[in-house]
TORBA-469094 format. One line per 3 residues: number of its first residue (from 0); their letters; for each residue x, y, z of C-alpha. Coordinates in pm, 1 decimal. Each point is the difference from the previous one (the first is absolute). Example, Ala and Ser with C-alpha at 12.3 -4.5 7.8 and 13.67 -1.06 7.14 Angstrom:
0) AS) 1230.0:-450.0:780.0; 137.0:344.0:-66.0;
//
This chain:
0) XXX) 0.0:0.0:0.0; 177.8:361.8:-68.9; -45.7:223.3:281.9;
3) XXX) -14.2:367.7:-164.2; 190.8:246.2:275.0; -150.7:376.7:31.5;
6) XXX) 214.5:264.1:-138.6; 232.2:227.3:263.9; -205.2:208.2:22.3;
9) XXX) -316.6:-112.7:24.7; 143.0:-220.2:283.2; 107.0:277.1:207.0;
12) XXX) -360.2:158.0:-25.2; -167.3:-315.9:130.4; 308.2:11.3:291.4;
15) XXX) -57.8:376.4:67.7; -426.0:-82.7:43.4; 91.0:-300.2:223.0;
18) XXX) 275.2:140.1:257.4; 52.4:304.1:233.3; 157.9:325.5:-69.6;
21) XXX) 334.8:-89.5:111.3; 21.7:-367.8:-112.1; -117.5:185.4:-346.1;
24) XXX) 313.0:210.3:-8.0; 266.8:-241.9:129.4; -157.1:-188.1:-322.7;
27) XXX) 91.0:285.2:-246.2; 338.4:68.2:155.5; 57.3:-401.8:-60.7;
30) XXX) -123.7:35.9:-377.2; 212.2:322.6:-37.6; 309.0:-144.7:125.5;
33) XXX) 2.3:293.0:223.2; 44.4:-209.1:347.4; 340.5:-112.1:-32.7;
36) XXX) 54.4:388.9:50.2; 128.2:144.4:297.5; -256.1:170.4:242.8;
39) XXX) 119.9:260.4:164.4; -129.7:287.1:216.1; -3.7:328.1:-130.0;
42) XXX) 78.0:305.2:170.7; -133.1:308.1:-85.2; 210.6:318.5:24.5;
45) XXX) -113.6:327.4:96.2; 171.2:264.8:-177.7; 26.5:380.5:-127.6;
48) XXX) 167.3:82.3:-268.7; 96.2:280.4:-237.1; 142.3:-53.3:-397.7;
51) XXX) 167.0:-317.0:98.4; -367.5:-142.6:10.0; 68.7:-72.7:-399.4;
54) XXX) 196.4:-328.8:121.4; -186.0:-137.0:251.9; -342.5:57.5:-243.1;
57) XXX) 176.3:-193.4:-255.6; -212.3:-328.1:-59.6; 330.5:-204.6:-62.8;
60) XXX) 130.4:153.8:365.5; -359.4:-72.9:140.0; 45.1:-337.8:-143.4;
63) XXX) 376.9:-50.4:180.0; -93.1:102.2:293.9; -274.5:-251.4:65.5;
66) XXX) 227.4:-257.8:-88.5; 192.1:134.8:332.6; -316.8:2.4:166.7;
69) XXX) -28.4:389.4:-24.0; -315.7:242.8:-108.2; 65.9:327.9:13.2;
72) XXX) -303.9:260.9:65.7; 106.8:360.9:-136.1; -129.4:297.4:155.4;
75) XXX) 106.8:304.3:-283.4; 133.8:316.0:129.5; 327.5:233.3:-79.7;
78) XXX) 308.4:-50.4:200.0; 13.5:303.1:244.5; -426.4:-105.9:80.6;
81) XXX) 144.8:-324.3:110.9; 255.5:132.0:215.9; -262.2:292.9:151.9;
84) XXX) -278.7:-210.5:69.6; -89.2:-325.6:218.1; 149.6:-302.5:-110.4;
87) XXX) -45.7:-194.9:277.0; -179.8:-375.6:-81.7; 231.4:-12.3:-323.9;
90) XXX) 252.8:-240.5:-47.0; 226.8:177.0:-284.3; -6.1:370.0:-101.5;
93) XXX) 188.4:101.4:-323.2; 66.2:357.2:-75.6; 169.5:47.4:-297.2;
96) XXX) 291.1:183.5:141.9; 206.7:30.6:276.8; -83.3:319.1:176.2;
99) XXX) -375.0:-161.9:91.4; 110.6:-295.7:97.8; 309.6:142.7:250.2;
102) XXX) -320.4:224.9:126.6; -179.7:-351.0:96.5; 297.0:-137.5:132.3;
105) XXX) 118.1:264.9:223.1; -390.2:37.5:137.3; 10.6:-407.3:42.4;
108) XXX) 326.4:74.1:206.9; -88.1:249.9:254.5; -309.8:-250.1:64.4;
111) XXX) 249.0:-280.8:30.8; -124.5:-192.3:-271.3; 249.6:-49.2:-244.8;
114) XXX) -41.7:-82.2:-366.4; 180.4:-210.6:-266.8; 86.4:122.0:-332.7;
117) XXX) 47.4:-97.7:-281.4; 122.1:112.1:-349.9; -110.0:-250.7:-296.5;
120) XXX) 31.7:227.7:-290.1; 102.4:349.4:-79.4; -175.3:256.0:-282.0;
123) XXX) 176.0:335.3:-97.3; -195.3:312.7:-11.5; -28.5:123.6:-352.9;
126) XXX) -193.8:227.6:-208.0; -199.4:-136.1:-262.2; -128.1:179.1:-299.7;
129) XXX) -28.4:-82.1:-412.9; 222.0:39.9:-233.7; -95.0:325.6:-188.2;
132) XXX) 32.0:219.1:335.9; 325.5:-204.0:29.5; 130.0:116.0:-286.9;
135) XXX) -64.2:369.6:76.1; 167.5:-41.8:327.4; 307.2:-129.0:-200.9;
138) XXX) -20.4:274.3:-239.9; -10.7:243.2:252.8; 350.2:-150.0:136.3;
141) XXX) -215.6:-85.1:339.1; -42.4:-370.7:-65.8; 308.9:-237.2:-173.7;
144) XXX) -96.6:-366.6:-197.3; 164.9:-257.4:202.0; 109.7:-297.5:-209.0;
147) XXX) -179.9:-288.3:-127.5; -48.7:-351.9:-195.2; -140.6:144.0:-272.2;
150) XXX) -303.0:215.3:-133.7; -95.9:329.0:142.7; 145.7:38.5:361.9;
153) XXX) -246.8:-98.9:279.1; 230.3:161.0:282.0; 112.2:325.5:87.3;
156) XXX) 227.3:207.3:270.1; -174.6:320.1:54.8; 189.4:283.3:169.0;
159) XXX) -235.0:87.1:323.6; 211.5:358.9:21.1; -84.6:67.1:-343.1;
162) XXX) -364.0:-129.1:-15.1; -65.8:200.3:312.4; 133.3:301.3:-114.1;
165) XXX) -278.0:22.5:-318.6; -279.4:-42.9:307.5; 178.3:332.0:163.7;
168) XXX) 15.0:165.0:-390.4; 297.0:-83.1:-61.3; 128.2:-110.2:-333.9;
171) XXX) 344.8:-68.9:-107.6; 185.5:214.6:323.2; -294.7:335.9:-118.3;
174) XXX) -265.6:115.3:252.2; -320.2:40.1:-226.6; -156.7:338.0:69.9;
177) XXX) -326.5:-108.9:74.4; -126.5:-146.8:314.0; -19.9:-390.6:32.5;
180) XXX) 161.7:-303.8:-135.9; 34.7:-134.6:-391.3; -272.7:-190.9:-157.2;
183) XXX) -7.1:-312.2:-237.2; -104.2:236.9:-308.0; 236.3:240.1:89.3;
186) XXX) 362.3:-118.3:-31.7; 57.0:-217.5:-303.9; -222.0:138.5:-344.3;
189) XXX) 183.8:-328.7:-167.4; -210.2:-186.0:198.0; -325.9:198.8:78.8;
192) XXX) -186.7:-200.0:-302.7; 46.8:-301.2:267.7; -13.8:174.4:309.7;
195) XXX) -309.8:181.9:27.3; -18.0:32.6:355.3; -54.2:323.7:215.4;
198) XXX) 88.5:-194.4:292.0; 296.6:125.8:222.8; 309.4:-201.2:-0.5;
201) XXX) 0.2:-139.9:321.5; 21.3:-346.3:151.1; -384.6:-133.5:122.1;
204) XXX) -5.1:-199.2:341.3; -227.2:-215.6:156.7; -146.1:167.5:355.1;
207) XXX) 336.7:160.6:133.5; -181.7:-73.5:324.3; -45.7:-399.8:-18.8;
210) XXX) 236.7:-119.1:-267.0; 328.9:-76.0:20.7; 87.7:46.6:-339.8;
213) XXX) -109.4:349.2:66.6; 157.6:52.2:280.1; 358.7:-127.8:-143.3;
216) XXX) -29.0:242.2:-308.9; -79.1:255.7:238.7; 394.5:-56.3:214.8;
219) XXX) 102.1:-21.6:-376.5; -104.2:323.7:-87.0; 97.9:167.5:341.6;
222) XXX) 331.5:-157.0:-36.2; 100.5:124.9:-342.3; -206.7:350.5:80.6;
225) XXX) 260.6:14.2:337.1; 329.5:-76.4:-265.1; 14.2:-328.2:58.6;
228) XXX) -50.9:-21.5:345.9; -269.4:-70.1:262.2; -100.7:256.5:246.9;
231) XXX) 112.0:-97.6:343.6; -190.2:240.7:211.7; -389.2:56.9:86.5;
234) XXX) -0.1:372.4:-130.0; 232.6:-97.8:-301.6; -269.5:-302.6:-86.2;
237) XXX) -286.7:268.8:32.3; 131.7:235.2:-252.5; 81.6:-217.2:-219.8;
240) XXX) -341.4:-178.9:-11.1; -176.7:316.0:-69.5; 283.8:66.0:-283.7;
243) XXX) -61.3:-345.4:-178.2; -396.6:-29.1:73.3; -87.0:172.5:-341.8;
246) XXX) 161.3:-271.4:-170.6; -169.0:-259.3:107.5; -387.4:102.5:98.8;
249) XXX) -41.5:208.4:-356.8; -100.4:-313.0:-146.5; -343.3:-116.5:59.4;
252) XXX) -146.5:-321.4:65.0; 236.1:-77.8:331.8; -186.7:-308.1:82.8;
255) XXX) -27.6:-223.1:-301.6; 235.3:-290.8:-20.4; 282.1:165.3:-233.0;
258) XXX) 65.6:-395.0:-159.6; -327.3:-70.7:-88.6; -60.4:382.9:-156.2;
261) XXX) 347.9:-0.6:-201.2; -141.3:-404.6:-152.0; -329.7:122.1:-104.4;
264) XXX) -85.9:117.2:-341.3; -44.7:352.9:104.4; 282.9:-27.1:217.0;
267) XXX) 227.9:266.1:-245.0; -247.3:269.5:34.0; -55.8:-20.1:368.2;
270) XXX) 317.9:-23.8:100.1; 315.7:59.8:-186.2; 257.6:-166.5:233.5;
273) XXX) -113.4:-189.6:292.5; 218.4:-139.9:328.8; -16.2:-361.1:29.5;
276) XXX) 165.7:-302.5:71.2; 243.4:-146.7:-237.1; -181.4:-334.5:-8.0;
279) XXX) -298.4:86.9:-37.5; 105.1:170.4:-381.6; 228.3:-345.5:6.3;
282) XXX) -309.5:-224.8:49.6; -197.3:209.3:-271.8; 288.0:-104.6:-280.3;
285) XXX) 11.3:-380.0:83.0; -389.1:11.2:-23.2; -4.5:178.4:-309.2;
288) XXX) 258.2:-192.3:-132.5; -119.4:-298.6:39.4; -387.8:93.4:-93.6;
291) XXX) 126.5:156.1:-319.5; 314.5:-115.1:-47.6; 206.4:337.8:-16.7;
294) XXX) 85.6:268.2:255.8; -267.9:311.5:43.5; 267.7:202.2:-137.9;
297) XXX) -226.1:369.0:99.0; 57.2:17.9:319.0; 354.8:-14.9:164.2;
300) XXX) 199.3:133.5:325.5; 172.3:262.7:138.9; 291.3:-102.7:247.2;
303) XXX) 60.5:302.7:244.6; 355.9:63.1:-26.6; -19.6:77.2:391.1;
306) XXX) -169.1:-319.4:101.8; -115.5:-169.9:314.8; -75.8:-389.3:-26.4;
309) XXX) -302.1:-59.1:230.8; 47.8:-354.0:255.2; -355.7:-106.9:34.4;
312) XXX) 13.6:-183.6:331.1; -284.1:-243.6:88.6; -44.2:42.8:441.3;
315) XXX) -91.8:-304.9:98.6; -217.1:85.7:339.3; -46.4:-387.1:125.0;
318) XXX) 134.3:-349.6:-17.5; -248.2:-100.0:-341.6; 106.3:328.1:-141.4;
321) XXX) 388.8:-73.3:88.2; -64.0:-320.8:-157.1; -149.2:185.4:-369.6;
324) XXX) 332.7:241.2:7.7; 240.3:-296.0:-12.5; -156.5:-183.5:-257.2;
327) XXX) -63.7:288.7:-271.1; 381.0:81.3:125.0; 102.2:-304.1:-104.3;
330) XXX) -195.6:-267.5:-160.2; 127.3:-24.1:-356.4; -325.0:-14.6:-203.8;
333) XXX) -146.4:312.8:177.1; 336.0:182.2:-76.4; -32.2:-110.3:-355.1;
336) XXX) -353.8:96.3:-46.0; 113.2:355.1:142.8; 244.4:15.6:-276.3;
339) XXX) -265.4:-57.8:-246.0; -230.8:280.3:122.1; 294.0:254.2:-30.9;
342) XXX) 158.2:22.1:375.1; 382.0:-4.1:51.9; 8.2:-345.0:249.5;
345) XXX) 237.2:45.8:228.1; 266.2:-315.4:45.5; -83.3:-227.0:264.2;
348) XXX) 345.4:-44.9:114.1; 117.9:363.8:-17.3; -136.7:355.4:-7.8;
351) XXX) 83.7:49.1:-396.8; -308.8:9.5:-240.8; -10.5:-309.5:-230.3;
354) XXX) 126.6:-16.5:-329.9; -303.2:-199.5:-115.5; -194.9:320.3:-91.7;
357) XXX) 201.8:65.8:-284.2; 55.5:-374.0:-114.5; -377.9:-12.6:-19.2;
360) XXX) -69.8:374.7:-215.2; 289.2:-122.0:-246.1; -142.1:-325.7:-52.1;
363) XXX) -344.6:186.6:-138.0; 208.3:238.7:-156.2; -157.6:289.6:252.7;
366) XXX) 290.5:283.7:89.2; 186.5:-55.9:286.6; -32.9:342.9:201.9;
369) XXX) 368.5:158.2:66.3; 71.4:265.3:223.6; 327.3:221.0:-24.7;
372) XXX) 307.0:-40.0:324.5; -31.9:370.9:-54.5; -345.2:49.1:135.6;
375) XXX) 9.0:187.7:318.1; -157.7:-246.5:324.0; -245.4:239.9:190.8;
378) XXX) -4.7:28.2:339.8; -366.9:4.5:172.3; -30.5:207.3:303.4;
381) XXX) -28.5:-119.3:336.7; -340.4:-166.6:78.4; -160.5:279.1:192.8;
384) XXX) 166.4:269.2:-215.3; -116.3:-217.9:-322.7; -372.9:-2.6:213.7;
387) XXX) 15.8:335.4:24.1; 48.5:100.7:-340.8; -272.2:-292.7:-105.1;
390) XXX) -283.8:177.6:225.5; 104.6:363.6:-98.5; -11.1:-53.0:-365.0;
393) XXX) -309.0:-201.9:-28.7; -176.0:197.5:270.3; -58.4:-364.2:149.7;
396) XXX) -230.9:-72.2:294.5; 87.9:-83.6:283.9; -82.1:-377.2:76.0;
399) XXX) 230.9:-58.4:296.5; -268.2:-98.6:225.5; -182.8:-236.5:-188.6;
402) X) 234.0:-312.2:83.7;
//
């Protein structure tokens, strides 16, 4: 006699309308093969984070980190918020810089409750902009091409004396005669078909007040503004703030998210040249390369030849969050995937950046980002001078009292 079996499927239907719930799904996980996997308990992670967020959203991360038995819930907010408000019933806080998080750690000291930090990647301050206001920067002798592979440069040194001096009106070592600084349409007629913008030339910030991107181009400008120096008194810092606060509030829109303005379509019109992080214009070139196969070749970045490389530190604020910090310091695959999304990983067994970065651009034929041995290293104030300035030039609030 020939028995005829059910299909598959059909035989898990009749199981599913004969057993319980859970017999039901120790069924599936036997037909899926997924029992022989390991079960493991999952912690979850309370953190705050600023621009450094872009890793730990990444669904590959998200996906390496459960493996470690890790999830990660993000609360969003700009460095300097983080270190100014309540963070207590986190595990992890990550400002993007190191002025917030030396604010957290001295305030975890004088409670005697030391932190643990950590440093798994760095990203350099730059300025980003596209290529046609580039250009009239370089014509102008304020901004220089810096080498490349190939095709039209993607990277350039921009003099921050220089650049500054067309914000005061100055152009070319001449005081203009009228009050203000230089605009795009004013300064190149080569390139005024291309640059039709009314806009002044100026560098656009996130909130001065919560970002640490902002605040960092703010010591930048104070430093070069001071002749390459940092003030190193209260009523120095003071002066100086209300010197340099033109240049960076005459902008509009001090809020937004400078990345995600400078990568949208209307991005050029809006915004001329924005202050980001260097991976996040990294991580927009590997995806555009390998969407569409080339680099987006419009839009390009200006190295500050007086520089400051921001150390993100991750604070880890208990045991599970200790735990986090030592495995995206040092678990290979999460350091590789940080590569890929544009960060500098630092070495695990040393405190050099990784050479892997630029192995990894060549290999899709994106330009490896140079910067000169000439460029001058700024020098941030000291943190309550550097607070100081922070609070006078974006006419901040004060939040002290809402830890």
């Amino acid at each position: 006699m020939t028995v005829t079996r059910p299909p598959r499927r059909r035989l898990r239907r009749a199981l599913a309308s004969a057993l319980p719930v859970p017999v039901i799904g120790l069924v599936l996980l036997v037909t899926s093969g997924n029992l022989l996997l390991p079960l493991r308990q999952v912690v979850t992670i309370e953190a705050k984070m600023a621009s450094k967020r872009d890793f730990f959203q990444d669904p590959e991360v998200e996906r390496l980190l459960m493996k470690h038995g890790f999830r990660v819930h993000i609360t969003n907010m700009g460095s300097r918020e983080i270190a100014k408000q309540d963070y207590e019933g986190y595990d992890v806080v990550f400002p993007s810089g190191q002025p917030a998080a030396d604010l957290i750690s001295r305030e975890r000291a004088r409670a005697n409750r030391p932190v643990l930090l950590y440093r798994p990647f760095v990203s350099p301050i730059v300025l980003a902009t596209y290529r046609d206001y580039a250009e009239v920067l370089t014509a102008e002798g304020v901004a220089e091409r810096l080498p490349g592979s190939g095709g039209p440069p993607m990277y350039y040194t921009l003099d921050m004396r220089k650049f500054l001096d067309l914000a005061h009106g100055k152009r070319k070592g001449v005081q203009r005669a009228s009050k203000g600084g230089y605009r795009w349409d004013e300064i190149d007629p080569e390139h005024k078909d291309y640059v039709r913008n009314g806009n002044k030339i100026l560098a656009q910030t996130s909130d001065i007040c919560e970002a640490n991107s902002a605040g960092t181009y703010l010591g930048l400008v104070a430093f070069v503004e001071h002749g390459n120096d940092a003030p190193d008194s209260e009523a120095e810092a003071e002066r100086l703030a209300r010197k340099i606060k033109p240049l960076l509030v005459e902008q509009g829109l001090p809020s937004s998210e400078r990345a995600e303005t400078y990568l949208s379509p209307d991005g050029q019109s809006i915004a001329p040249i924005s202050v980001i992080y260097e991976h996040q214009f990294l991580a927009h070139q590997i995806r555009h390369e390998a969407a569409k196969g080339t680099t987006d070749d419009e839009r390009v970045l200006l190295y500050p030849s007086t520089r400051f490389v921001t150390e993100p530190q991750l604070v880890a604020l208990t045991g599970d969050g200790a735990r986090l910090g030592e495995l995206v310091s040092k678990d290979p695959e999460l350091q590789q995937r940080a590569m890929e999304l544009g960060f500098r990983a630092r070495n695990a067994t040393s405190s050099s950046t990784s050479e892997e970065l630029t192995r990894f651009l060549t290999e899709r034929q994106i330009p490896v980002p140079t910067t000169s041995a000439d460029d001058t290293r700024a020098v941030l104030p000291s943190l309550p001078l550097l607070e100081k300035m922070i609070e006078i030039v974006g006419d901040c609030p004060d939040r002290t009292g809402s830890r």
